[in-house]
N, CA, C and O atoms as a GROMACS GRO file, in nm:
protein
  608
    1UNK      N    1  10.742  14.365  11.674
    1UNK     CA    2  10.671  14.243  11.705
    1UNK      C    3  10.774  14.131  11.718
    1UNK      O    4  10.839  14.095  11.620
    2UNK      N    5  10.791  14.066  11.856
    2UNK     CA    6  10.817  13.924  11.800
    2UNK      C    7  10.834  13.839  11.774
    2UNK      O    8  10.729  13.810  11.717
    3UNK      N    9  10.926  13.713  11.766
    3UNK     CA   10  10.929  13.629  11.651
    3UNK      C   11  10.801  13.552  11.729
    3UNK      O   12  10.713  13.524  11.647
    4UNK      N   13  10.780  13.525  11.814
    4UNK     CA   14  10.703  13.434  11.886
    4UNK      C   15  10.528  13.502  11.802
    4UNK      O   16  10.463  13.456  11.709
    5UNK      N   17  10.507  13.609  11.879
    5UNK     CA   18  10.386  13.707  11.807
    5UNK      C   19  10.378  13.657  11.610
    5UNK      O   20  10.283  13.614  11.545
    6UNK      N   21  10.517  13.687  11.567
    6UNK     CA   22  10.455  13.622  11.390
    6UNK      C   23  10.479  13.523  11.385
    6UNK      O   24  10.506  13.512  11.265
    7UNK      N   25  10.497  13.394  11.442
    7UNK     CA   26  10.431  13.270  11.466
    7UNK      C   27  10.253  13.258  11.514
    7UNK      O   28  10.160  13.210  11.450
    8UNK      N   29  10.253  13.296  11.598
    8UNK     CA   30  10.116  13.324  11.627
    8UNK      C   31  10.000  13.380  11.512
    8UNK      O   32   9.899  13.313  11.491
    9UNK      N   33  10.025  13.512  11.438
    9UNK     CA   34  10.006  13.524  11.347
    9UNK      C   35  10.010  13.414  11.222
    9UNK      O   36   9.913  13.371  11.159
   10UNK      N   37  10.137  13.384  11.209
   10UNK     CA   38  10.120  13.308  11.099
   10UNK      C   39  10.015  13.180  11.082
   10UNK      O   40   9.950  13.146  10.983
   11UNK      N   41  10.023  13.125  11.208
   11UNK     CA   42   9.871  13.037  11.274
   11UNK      C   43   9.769  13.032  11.224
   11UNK      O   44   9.698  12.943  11.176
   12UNK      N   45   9.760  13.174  11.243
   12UNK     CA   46   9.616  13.235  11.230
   12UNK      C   47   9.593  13.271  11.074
   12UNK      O   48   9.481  13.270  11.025
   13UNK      N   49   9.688  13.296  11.014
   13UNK     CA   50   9.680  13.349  10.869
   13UNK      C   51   9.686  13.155  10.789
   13UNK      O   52   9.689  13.117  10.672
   14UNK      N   53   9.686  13.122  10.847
   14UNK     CA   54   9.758  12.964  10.804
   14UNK      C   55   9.661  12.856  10.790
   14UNK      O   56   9.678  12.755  10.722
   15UNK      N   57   9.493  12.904  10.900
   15UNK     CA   58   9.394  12.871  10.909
   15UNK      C   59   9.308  12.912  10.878
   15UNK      O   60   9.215  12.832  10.882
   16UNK      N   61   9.274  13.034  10.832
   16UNK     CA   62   9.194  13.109  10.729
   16UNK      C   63   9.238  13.064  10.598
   16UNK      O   64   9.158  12.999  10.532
   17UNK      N   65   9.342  13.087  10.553
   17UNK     CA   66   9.422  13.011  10.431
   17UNK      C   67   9.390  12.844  10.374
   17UNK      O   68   9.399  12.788  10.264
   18UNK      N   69   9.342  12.796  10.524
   18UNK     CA   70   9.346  12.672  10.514
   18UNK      C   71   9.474  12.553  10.430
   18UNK      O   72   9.463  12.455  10.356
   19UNK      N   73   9.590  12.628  10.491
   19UNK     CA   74   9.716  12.553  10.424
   19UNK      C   75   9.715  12.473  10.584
   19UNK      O   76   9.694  12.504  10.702
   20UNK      N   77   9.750  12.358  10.508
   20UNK     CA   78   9.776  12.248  10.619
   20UNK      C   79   9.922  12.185  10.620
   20UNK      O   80   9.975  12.106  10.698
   21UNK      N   81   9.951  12.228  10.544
   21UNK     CA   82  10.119  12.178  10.588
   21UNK      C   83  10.173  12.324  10.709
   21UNK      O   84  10.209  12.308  10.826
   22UNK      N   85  10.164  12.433  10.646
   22UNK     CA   86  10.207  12.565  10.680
   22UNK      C   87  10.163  12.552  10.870
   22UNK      O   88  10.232  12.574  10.970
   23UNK      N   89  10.022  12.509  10.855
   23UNK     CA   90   9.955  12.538  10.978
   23UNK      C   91  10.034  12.417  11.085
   23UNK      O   92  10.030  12.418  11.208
   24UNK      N   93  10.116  12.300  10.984
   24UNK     CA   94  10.159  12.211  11.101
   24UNK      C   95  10.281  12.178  11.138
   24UNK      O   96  10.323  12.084  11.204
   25UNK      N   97  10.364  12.318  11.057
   25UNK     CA   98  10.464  12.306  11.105
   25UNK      C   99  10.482  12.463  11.206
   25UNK      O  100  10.581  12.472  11.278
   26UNK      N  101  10.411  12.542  11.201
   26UNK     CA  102  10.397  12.678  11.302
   26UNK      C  103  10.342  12.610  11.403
   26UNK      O  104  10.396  12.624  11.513
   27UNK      N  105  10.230  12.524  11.393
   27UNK     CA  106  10.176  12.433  11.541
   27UNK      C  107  10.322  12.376  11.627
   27UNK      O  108  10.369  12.419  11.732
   28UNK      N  109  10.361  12.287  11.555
   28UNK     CA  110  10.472  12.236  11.574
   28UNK      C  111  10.624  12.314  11.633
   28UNK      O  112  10.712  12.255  11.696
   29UNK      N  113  10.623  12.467  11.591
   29UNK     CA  114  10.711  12.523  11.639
   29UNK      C  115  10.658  12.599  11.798
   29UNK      O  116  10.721  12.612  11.903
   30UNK      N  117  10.544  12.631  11.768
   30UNK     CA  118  10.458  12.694  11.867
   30UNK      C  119  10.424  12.556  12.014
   30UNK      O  120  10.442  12.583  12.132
   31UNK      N  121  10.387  12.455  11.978
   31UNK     CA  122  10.437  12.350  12.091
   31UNK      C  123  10.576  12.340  12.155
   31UNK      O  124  10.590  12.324  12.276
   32UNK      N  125  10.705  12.351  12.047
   32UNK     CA  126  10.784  12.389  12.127
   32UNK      C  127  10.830  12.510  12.192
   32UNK      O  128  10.876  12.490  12.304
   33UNK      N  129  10.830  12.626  12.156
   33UNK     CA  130  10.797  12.729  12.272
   33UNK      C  131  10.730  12.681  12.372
   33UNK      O  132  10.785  12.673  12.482
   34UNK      N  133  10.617  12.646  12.356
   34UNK     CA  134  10.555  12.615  12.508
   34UNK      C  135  10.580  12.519  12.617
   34UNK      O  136  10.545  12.511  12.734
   35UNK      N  137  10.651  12.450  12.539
   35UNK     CA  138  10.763  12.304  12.614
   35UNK      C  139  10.848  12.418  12.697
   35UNK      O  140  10.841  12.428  12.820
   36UNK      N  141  10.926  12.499  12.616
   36UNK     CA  142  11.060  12.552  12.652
   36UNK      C  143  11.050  12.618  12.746
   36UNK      O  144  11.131  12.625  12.838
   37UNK      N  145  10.872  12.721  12.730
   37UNK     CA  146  10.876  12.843  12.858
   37UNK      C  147  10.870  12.763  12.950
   37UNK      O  148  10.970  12.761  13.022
   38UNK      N  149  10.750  12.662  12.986
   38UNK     CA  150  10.756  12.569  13.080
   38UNK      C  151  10.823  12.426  13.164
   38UNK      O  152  10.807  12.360  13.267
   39UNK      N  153  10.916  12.432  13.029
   39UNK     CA  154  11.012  12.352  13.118
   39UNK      C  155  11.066  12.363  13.235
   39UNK      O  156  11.065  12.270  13.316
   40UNK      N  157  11.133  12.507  13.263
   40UNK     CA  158  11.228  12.526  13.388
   40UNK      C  159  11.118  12.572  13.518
   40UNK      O  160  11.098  12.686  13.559
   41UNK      N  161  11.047  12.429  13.574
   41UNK     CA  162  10.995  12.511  13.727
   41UNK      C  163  10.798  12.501  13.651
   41UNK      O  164  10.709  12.470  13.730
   42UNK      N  165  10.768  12.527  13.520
   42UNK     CA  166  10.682  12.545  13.514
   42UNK      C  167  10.574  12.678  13.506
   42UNK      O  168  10.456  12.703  13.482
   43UNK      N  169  10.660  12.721  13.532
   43UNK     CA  170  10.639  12.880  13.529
   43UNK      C  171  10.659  12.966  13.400
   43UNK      O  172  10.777  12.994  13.376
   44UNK      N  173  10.569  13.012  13.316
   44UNK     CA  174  10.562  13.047  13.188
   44UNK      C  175  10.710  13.139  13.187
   44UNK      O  176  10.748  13.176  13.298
   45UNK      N  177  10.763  13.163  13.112
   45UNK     CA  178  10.868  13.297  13.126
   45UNK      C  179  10.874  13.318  12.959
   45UNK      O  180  10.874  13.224  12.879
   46UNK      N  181  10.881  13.466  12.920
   46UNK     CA  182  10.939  13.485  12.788
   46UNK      C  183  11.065  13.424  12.709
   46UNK      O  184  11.160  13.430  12.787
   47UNK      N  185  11.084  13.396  12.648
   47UNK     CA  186  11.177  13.370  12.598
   47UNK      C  187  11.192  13.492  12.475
   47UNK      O  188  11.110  13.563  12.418
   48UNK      N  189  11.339  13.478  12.466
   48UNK     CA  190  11.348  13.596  12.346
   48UNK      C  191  11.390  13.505  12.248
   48UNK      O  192  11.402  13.382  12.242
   49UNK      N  193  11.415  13.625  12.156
   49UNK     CA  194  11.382  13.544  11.979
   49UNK      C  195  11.539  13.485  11.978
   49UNK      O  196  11.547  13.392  11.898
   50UNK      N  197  11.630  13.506  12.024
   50UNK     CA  198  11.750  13.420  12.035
   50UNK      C  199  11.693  13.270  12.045
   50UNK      O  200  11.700  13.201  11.943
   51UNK      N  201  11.654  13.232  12.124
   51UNK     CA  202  11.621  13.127  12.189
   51UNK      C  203  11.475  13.079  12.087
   51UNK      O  204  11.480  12.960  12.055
   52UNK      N  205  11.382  13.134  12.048
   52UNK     CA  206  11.319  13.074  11.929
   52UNK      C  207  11.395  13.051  11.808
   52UNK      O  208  11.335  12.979  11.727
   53UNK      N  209  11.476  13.080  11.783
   53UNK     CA  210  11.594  13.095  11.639
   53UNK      C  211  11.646  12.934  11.644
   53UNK      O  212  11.630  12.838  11.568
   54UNK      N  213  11.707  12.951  11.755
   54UNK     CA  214  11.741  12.786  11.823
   54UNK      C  215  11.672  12.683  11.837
   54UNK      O  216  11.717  12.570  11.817
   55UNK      N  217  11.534  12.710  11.880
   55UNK     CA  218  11.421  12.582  11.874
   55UNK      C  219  11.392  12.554  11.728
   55UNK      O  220  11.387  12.438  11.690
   56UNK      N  221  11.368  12.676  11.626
   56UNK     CA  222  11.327  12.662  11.490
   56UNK      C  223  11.447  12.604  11.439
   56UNK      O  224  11.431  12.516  11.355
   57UNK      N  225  11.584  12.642  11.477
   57UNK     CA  226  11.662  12.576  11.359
   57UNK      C  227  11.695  12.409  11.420
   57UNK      O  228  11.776  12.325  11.380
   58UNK      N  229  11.603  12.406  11.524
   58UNK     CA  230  11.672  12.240  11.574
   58UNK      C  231  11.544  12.134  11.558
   58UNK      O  232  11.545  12.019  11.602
   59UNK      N  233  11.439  12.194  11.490
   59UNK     CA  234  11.294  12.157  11.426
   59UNK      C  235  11.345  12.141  11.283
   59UNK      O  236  11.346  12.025  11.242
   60UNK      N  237  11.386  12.230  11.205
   60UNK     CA  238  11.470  12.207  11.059
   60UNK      C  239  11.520  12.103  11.041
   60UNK      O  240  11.501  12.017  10.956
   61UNK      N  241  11.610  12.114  11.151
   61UNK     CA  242  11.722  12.025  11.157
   61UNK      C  243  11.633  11.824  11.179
   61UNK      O  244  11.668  11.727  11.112
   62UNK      N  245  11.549  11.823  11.262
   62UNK     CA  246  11.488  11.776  11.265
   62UNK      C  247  11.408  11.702  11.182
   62UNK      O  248  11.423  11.582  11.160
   63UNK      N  249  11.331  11.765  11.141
   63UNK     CA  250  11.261  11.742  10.985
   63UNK      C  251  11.340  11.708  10.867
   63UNK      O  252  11.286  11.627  10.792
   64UNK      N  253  11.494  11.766  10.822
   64UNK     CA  254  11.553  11.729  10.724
   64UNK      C  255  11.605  11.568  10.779
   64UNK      O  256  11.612  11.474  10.700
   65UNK      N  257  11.631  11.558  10.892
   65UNK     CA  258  11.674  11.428  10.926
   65UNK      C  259  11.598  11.332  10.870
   65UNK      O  260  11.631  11.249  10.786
   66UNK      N  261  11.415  11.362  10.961
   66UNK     CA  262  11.348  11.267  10.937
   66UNK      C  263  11.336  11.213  10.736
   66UNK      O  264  11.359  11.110  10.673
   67UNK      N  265  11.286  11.354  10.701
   67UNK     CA  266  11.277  11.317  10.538
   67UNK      C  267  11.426  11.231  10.454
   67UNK      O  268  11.438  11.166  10.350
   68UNK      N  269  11.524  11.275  10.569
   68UNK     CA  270  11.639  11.166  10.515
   68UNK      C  271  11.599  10.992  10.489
   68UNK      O  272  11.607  10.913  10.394
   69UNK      N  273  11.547  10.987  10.646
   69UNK     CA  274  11.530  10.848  10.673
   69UNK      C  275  11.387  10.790  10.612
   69UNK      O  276  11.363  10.669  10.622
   70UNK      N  277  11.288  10.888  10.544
   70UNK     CA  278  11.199  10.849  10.534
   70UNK      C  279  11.240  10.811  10.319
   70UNK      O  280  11.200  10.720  10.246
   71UNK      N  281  11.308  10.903  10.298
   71UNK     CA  282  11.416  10.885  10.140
   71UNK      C  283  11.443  10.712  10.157
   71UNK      O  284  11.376  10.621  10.109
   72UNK      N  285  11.521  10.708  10.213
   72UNK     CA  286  11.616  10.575  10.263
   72UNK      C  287  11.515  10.437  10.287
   72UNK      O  288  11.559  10.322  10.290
   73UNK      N  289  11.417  10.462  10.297
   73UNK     CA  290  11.299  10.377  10.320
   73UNK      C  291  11.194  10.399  10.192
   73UNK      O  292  11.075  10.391  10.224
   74UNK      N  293  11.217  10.420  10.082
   74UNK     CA  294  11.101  10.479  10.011
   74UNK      C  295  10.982  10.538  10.013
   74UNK      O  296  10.904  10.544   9.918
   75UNK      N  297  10.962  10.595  10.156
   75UNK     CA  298  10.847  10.683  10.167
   75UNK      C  299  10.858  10.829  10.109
   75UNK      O  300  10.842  10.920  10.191
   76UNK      N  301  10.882  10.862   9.979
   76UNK     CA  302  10.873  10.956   9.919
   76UNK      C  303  10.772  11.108   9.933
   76UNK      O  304  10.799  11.227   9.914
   77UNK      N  305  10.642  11.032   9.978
   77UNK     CA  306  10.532  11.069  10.040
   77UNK      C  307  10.540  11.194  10.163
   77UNK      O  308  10.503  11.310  10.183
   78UNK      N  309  10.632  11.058  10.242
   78UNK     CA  310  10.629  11.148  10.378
   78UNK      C  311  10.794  11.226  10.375
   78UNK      O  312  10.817  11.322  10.447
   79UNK      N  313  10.881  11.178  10.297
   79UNK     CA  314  10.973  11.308  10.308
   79UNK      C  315  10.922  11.453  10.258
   79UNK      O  316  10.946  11.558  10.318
   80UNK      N  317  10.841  11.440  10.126
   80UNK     CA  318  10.839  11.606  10.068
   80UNK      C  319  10.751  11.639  10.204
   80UNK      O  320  10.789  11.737  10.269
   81UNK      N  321  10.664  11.584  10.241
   81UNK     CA  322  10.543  11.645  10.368
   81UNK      C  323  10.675  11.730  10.457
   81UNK      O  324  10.682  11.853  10.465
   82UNK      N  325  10.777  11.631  10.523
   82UNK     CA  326  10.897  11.657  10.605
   82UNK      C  327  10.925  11.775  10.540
   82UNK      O  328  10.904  11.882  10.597
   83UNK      N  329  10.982  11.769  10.402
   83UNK     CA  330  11.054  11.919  10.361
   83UNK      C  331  10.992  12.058  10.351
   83UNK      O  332  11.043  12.169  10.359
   84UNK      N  333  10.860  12.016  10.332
   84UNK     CA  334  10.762  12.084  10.282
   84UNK      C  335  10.739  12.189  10.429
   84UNK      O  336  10.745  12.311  10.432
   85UNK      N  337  10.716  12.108  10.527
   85UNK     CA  338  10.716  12.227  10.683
   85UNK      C  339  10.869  12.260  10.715
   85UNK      O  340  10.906  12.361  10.775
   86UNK      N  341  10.966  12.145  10.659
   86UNK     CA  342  11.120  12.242  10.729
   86UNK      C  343  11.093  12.387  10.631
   86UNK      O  344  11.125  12.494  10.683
   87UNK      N  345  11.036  12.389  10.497
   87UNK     CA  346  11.067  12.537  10.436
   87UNK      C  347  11.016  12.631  10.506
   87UNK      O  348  11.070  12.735  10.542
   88UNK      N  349  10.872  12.582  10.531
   88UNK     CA  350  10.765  12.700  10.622
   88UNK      C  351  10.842  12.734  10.735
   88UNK      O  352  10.842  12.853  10.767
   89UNK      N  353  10.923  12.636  10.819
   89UNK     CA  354  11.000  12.698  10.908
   89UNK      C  355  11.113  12.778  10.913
   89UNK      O  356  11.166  12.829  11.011
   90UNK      N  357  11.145  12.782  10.794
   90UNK     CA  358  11.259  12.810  10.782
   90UNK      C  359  11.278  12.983  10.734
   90UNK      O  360  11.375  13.058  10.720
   91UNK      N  361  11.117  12.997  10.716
   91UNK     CA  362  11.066  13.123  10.645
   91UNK      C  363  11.096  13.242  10.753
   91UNK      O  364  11.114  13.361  10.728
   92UNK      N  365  11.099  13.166  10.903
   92UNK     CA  366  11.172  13.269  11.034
   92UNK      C  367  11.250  13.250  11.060
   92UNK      O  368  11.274  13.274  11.179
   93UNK      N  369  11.349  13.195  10.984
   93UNK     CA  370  11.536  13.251  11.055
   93UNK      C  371  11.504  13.295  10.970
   93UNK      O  372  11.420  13.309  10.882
   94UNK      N  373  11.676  13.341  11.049
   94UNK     CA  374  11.736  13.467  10.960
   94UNK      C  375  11.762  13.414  10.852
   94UNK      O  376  11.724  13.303  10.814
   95UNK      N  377  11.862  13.529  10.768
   95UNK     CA  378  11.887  13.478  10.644
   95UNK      C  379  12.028  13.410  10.612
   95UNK      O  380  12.116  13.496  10.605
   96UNK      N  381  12.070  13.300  10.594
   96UNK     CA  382  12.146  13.266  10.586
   96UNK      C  383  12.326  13.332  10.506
   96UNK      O  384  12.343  13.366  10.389
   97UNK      N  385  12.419  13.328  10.605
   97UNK     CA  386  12.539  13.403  10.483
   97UNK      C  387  12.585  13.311  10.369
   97UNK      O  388  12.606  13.191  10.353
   98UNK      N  389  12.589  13.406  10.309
   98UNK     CA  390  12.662  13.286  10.176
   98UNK      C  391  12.819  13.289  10.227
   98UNK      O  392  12.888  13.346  10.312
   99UNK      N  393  12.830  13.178  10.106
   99UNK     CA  394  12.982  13.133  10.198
   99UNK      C  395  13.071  13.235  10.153
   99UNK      O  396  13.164  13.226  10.234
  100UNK      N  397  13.100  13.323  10.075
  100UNK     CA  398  13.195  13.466  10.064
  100UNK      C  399  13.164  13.534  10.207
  100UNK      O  400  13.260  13.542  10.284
  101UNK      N  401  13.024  13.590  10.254
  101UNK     CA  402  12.999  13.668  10.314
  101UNK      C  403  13.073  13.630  10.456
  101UNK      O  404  13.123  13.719  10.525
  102UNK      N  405  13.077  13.478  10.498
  102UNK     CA  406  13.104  13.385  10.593
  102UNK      C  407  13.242  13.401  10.613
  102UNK      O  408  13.295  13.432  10.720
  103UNK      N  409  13.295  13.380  10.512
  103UNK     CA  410  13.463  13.437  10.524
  103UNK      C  411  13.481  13.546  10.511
  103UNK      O  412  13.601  13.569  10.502
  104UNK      N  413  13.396  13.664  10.503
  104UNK     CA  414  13.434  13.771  10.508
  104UNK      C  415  13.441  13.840  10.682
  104UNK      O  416  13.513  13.921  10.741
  105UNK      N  417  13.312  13.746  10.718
  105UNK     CA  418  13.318  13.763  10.872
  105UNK      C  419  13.453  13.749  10.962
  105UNK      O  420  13.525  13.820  11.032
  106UNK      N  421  13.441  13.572  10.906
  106UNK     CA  422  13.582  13.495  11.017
  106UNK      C  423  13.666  13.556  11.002
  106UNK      O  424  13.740  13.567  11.099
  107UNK      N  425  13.707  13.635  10.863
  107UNK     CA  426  13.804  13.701  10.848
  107UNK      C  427  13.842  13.842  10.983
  107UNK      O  428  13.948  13.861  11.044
  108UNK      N  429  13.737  13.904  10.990
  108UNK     CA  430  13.739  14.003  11.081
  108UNK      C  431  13.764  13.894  11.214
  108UNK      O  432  13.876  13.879  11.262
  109UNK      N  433  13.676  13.842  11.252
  109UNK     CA  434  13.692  13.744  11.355
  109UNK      C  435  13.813  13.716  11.404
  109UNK      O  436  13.847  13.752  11.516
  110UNK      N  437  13.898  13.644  11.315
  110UNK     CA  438  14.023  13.585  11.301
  110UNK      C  439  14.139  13.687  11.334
  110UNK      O  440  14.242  13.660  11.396
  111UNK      N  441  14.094  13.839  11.269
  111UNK     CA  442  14.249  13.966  11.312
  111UNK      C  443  14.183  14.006  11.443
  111UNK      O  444  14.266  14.058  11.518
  112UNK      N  445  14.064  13.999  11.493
  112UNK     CA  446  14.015  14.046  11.666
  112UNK      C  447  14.039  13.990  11.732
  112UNK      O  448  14.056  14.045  11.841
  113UNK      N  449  14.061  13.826  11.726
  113UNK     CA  450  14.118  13.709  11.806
  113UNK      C  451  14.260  13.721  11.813
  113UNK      O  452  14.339  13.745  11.905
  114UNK      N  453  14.272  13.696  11.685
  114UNK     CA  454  14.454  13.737  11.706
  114UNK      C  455  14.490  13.596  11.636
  114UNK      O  456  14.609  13.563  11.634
  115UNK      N  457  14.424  13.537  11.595
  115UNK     CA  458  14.449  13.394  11.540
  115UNK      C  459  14.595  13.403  11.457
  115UNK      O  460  14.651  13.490  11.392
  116UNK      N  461  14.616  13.305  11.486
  116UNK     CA  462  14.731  13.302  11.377
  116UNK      C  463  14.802  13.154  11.291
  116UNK      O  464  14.858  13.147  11.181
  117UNK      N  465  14.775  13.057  11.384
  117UNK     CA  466  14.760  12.920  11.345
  117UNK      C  467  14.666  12.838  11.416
  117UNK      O  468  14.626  12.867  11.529
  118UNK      N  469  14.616  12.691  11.326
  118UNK     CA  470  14.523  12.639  11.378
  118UNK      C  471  14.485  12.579  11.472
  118UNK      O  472  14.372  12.534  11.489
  119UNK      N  473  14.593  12.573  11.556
  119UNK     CA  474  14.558  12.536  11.721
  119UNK      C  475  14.505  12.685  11.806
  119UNK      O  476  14.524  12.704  11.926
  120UNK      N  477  14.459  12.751  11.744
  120UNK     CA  478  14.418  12.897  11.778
  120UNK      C  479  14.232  12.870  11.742
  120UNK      O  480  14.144  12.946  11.785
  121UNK      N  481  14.208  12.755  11.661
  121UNK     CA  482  14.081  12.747  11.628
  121UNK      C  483  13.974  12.720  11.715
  121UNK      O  484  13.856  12.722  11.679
  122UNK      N  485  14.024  12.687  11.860
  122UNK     CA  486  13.858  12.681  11.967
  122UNK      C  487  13.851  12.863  11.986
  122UNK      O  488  13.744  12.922  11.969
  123UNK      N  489  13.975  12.936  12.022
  123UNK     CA  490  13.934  13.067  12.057
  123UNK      C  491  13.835  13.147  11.915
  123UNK      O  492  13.748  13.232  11.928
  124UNK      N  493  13.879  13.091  11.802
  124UNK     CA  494  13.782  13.105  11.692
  124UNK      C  495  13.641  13.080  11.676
  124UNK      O  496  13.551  13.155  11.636
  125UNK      N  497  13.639  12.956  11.715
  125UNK     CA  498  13.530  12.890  11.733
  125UNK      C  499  13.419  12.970  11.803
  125UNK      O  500  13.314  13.007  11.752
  126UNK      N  501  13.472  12.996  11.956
  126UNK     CA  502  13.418  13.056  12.088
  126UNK      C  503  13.350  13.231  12.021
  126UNK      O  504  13.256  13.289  12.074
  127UNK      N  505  13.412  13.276  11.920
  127UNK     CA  506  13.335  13.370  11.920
  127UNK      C  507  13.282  13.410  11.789
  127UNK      O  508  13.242  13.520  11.750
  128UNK      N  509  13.290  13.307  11.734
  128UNK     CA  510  13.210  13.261  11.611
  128UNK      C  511  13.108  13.255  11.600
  128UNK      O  512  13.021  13.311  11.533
  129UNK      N  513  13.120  13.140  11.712
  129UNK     CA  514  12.958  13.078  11.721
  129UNK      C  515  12.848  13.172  11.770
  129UNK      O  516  12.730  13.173  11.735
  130UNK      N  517  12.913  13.255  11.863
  130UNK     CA  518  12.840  13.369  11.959
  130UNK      C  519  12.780  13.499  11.827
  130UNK      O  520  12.675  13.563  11.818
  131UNK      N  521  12.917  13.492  11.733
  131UNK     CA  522  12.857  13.625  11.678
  131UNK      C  523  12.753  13.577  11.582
  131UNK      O  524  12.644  13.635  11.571
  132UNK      N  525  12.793  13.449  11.498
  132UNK     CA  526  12.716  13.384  11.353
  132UNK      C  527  12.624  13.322  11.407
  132UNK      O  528  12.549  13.268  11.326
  133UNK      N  529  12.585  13.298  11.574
  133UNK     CA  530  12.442  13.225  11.586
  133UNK      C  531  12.298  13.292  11.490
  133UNK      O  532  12.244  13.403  11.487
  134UNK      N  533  12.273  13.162  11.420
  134UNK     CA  534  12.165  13.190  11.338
  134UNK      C  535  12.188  13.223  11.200
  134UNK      O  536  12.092  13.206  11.124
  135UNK      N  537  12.287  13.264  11.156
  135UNK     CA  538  12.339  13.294  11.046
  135UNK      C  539  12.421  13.233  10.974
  135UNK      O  540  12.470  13.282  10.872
  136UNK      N  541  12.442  13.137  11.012
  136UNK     CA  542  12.521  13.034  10.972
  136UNK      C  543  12.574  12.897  11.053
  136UNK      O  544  12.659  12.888  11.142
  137UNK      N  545  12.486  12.783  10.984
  137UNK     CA  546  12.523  12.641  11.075
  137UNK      C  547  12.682  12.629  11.084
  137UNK      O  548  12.762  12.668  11.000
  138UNK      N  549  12.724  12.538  11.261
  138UNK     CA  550  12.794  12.549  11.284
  138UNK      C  551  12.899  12.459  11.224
  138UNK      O  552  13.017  12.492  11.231
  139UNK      N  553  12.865  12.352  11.167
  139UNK     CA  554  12.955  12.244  11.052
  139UNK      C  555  13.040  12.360  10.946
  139UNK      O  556  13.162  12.356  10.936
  140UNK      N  557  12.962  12.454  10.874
  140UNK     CA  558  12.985  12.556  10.808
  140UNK      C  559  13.066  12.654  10.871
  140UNK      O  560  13.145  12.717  10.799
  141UNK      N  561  13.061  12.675  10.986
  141UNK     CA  562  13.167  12.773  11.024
  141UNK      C  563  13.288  12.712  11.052
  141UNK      O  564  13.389  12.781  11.043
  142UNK      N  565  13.303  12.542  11.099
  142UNK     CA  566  13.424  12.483  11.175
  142UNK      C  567  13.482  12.493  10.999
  142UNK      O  568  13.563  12.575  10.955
  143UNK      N  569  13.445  12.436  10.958
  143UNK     CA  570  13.519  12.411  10.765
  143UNK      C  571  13.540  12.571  10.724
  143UNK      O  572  13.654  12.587  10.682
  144UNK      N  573  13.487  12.653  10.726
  144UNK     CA  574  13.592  12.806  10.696
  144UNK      C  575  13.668  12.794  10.766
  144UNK      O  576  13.772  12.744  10.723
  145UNK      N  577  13.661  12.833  10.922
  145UNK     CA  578  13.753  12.883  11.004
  145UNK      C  579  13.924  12.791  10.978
  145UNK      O  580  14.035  12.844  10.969
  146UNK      N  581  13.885  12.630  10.969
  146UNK     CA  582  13.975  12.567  10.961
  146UNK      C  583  14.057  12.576  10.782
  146UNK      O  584  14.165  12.524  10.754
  147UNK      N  585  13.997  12.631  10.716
  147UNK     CA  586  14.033  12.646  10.580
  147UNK      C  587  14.132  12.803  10.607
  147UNK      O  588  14.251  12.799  10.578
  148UNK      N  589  14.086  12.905  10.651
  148UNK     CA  590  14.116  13.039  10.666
  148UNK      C  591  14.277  12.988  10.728
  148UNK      O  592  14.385  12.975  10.670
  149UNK      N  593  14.228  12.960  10.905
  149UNK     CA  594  14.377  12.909  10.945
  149UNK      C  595  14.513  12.847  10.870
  149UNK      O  596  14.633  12.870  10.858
  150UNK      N  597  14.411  12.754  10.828
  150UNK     CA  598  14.540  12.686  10.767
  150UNK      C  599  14.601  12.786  10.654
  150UNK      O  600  14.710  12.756  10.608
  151UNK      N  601  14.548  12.885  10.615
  151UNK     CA  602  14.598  12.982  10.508
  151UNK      C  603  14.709  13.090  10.569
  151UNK      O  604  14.788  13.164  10.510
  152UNK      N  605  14.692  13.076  10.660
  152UNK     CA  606  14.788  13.178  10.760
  152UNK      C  607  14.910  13.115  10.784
  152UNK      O  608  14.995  13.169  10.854
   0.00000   0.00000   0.00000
């Protein structure tokens, strides 16, 4: 099944449940899919779960912002609401690496590249990002990779 299908599901389980935060942040992810298929031309097209991974983590991303600014303003109220759907969303990525696991990657990364000092770090970068999409934000990978290098 997917990821799009257990969104859909979750909808549906979300409204029988009658959870209303749950139900408005799957609405919310599920509007953007439908932005995304129809953006190019208008013409529905699948998208694969690569590409939902990316809308959900830029909705996260999103939401932690807003509850920043809503902190910063004393609306206390409306940040937990904010945090409260980034979790529900967050319940479909993947699972995040911890930061050992993260350098255990770049590490491989780093002897397949051929890296060897840190002006070597965009070719790092370039297939970093490609392999750790979803598994790790990219602020988090530039701060290993550049920690690893400089160890070399």
């Amino acid at each position: 099944m997917g990821l799009e299908q257990q969104i859909q599901d979750g909808i549906k389980a979300a409204m029988i449940a009658k959870d209303k935060v749950n139900l408005e942040a799957l609405r919310a992810v599920k509007s953007e899919i439908l932005l995304a298929k129809t953006a190019a031309g208008g013409a529905a097209k699948e998208l694969a779960d690569s590409d939902v991974i990316k809308l959900i983590q830029k909705l996260v991303k999103q939401h932690h912002e807003s509850a920043d600014l809503y902190k910063q303003n004393n609306r206390q109220d409306l940040a937990e609401n904010e945090l409260a759907e980034a979790e529900h969303m967050e319940g479909f990525l993947p699972k995040q690496l911890s930061a050992e696991d993260l350098e255990a990657e770049l590490k491989k990364i780093i002897a397949a590249v051929g890296a060897t000092k840190i002006s070597d770090l965009g070719k790092v970068m370039g297939t970093a990002t490609k392999q750790l999409a979803g598994k790790a934000e990219g602020s988090a990978i530039v701060q290993a990779v550049k920690k690893l290098l400089s160890q070399l």
